[in-house]
N, C-alpha and C positions, 0 to 999 in steps of 0.2 A: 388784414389786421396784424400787428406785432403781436411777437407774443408775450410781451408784460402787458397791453393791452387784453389781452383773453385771458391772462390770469386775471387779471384786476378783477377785470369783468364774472368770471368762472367762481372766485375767493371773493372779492373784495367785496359785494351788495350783499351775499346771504352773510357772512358773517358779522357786517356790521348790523343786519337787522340781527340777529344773533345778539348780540350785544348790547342793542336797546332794547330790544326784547326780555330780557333777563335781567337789565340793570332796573327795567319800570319795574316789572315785577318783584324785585327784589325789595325796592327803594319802597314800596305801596304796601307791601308785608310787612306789620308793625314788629314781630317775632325776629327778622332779618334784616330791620333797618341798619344795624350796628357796619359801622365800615368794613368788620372782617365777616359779616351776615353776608354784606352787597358782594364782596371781591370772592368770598368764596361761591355764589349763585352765578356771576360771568366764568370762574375758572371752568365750573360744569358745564355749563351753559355752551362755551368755546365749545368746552371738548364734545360734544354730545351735536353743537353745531359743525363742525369741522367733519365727524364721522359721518352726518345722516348726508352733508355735502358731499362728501367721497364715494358715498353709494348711489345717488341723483344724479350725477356726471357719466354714470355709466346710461341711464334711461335717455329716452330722447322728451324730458319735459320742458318747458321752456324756462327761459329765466327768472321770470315772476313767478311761475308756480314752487320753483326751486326756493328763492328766495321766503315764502310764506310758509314752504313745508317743514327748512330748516327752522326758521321764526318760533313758529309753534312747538317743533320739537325740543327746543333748547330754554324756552320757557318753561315748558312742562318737567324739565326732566330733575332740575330740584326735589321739586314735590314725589318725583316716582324715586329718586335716591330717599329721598327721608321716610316712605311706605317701606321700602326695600329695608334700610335701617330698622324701623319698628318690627316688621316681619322675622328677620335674624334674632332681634334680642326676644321676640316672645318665645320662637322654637328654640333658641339656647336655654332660656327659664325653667320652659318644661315641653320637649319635644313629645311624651307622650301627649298631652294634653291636646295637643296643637296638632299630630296627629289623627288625635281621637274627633278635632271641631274638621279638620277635614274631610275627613271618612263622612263625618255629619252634613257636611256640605254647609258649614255655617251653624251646625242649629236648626237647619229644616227637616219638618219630618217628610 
């Protein structure tokens, strides 16, 4: 096999399911339908596809499972940036308080 051939192959499928993976998602989220909603969910989406690719390549899985892992991962990861975001501005508000819900474990006694 050449090797633009193995790259293509190594890069070229996870990322594009990368890609339709997060542009459905994006485009089906009525919040992030807006053009710069969609382009900002593939910029992440690359990039979060691109890294989990980079660590897969070290494993001996095959290509389809590489391909699915990335998928999902680059999907999801919108949604774990915008938790991530929410999570920052409430310990900024009031780090004691947010402190204090975690010591509480949420709230549970």
């Amino acid at each position: 096999m050449r090797e633009h051939e193995r790259i293509g192959l190594e890069w070229g499928i996870p990322i594009a399911i990368a890609i339709l993976a997060v542009g459905a998602r994006a485009a089906i989220n009525a919040e992030r339908a807006t053009l710069v909603g969609v382009i900002r969910s593939i910029i992440i989406g690359l990039y979060v596809g691109v890294e989990v690719n980079l660590y897969l390549l070290t494993t001996d899985l095959s290509q389809e499972w590489r391909g699915a892992l990335v998928g999902i991962a680059a999907a999801i990861s919108n949604e774990l940036l915008i938790a991530l975001i929410a999570i920052g501005k409430t310990i900024a508000k009031d780090p004691a308080g947010a402190l204090r819900w975690l010591i509480n474990r949420g709230g549970k006694q």
